[in-house]
N, C-alpha and C positions, 0 to 999 in steps of 0.2 A: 831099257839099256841105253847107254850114251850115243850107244851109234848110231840111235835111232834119233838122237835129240838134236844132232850137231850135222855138219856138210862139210867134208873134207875140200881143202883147198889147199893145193903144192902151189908152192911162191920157190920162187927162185932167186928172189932178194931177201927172203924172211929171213934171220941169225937164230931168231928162238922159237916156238912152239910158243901159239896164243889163240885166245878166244874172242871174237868180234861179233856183233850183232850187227848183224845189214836188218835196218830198220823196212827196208823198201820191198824186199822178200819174204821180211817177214823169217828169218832163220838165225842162226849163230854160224856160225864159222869157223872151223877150226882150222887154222893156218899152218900148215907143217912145213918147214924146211927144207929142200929139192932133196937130202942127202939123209934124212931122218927117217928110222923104219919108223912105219906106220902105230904098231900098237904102244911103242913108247910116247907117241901122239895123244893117241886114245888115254894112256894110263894120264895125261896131264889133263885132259877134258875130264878123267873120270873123280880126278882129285876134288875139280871144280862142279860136281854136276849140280850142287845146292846151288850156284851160283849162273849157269845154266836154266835152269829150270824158274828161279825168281825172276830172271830176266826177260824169260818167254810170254812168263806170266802176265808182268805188266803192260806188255804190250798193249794199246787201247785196239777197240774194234776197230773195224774198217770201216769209214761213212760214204760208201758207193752213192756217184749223181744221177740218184732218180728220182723219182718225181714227188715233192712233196721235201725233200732233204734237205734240213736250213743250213747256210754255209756261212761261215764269219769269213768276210772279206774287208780287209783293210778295218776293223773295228765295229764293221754294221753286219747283221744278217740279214743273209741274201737266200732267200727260199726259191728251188727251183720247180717250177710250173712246167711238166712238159707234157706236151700232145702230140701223141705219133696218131699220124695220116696215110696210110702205104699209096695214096693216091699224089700224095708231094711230089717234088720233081728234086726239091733240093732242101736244106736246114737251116732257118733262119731265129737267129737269137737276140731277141729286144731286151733289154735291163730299164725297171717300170718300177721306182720307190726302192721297195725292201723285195722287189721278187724279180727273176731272169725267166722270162718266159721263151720255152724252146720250142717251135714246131719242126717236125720233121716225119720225114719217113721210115727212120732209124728203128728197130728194136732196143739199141743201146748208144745211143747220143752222147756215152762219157766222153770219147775221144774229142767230140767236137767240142762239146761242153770245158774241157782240159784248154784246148786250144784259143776259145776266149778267154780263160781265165789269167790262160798265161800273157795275153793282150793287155789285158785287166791289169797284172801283177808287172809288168816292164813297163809302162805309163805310169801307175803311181812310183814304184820305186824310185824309176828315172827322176820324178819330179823333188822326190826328198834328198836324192843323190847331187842335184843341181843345187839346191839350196842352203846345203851342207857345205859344199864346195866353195862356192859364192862368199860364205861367209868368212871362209879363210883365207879366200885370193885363191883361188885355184880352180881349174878347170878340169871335164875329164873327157876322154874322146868318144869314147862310147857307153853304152850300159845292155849287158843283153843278160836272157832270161837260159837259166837249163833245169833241169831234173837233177842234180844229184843227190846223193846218197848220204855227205856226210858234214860237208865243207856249205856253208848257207850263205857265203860273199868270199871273194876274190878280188883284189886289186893289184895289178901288173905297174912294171916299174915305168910303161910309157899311159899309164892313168885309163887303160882300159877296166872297166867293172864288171862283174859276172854275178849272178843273184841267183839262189834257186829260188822259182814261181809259188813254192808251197809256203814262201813266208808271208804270204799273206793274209793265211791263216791264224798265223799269229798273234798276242794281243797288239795294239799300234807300241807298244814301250817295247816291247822286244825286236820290233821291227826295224822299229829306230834306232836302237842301239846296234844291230847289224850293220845298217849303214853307215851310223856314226863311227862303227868301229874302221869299216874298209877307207872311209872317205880319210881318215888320219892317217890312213898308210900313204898320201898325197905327199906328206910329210916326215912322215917317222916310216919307212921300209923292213920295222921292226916290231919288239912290244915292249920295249924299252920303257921303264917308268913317265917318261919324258910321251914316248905315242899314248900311254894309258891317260896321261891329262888332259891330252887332247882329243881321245875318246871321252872322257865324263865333259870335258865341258860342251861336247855336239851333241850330247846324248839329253835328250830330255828327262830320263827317267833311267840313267845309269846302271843304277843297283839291283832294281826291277827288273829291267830288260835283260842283263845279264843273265840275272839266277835266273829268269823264267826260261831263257833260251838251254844253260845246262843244264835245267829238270826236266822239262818239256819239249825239247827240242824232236824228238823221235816220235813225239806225236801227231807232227805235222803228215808225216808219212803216209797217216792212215786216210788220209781224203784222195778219192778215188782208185785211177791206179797207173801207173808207170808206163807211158808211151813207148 
């Protein structure tokens, strides 16, 4: 049944009855209207449920950080090594070639593990985000890291940047084109044909990065799991 497929969600700004995929749950969404009965909801999810259901489908697994789990960071894989010890005191994490070796006392060190990475993912970005910049005369005042859901950079009209940490799971062309896209909004506050030129020419790999970001973008999702 649909109603087993789907998570009702009342909005109170929604105008129409719609279907969304929260990547990071893991669910679809059905968004209904403050003022809309409920089964004329359901009869629109039940119109969709092929659509529903493909969706759920492709979903990729989940690749939970335990021990042994290769992780593509910034373009290299980085295979994580960990050793619980319940005689520890605390959790210390060295990065050695191609592997991140954990010790701890943890039974489940993803949290920590999460929190380097996110270390990991606001230093390289920061650094593309810098040179991106530079190269057009422009500066930006900060760069910070979040988790979201849907939105994978953010650029504010006083040059603040926001990046979700998962893109660095990324291939490096998709990566870069995120950047390259936020760092033109320096510029363009829009996406005007005129910000689109100046995203391909920051972009090392334009085309690439794009489309991989629309096709694959919800794949990022599945490493780990949401603080």
């Amino acid at each position: 049944m649909i109603k087993d497929l789907v998570t009702v969600k009342r909005s109170k700004r929604a105008r129409h009855v719609a279907l969304r995929l929260d990547p990071v749950e893991r669910v679809i969404n059905l968004i209904v209207p403050r003022h809309m009965p409920l089964n004329k909801a359901y009869r629109f999810a039940q119109d969709h449920e092929d659509w529903v259901k493909k969706t759920l489908g492709k979903l990729p697994e989940t690749i939970p950080f335990t021990h042994d789990t290769i992780l593509p960071v910034f373009g290299d894989k980085v295979r994580l090594d960990i050793a619980i010890d319940p005689t520890l005191k605390r959790t210390t994490l060295k990065q050695c070639d191609d592997a991140l070796y954990i010790k701890t006392y943890q039974q489940d060190p993803a949290n920590r593990i999460t929190m380097h990475l996110k270390k990991i993912a606001r230093a390289g970005l920061a650094d593309i985000v810098s040179d991106k910049a530079s190269g057009i005369g422009k500066s930006v005042k900060s760069v910070t890291i979040r988790d979201t859901k849907s939105r994978w950079g953010s650029c504010s009209q006083d040059a603040n940047m926001s990046f979700s940490w998962r893109l660095i799971f990324a291939p490096y062309s998709a990566i870069d084109y995120v950047v390259a896209h936020e760092v033109s909004h320096l510029i363009h506050m829009d996406h005007s044909p005129a910000f689109w030129e100046v995203c391909k020419s920051l972009s090392c790999d334009y085309k690439n990065g794009k489309r991989w970001m629309k096709e694959n973008g919800n794949s990022l999702m599945c490493y780990g799991k949401k603080l």
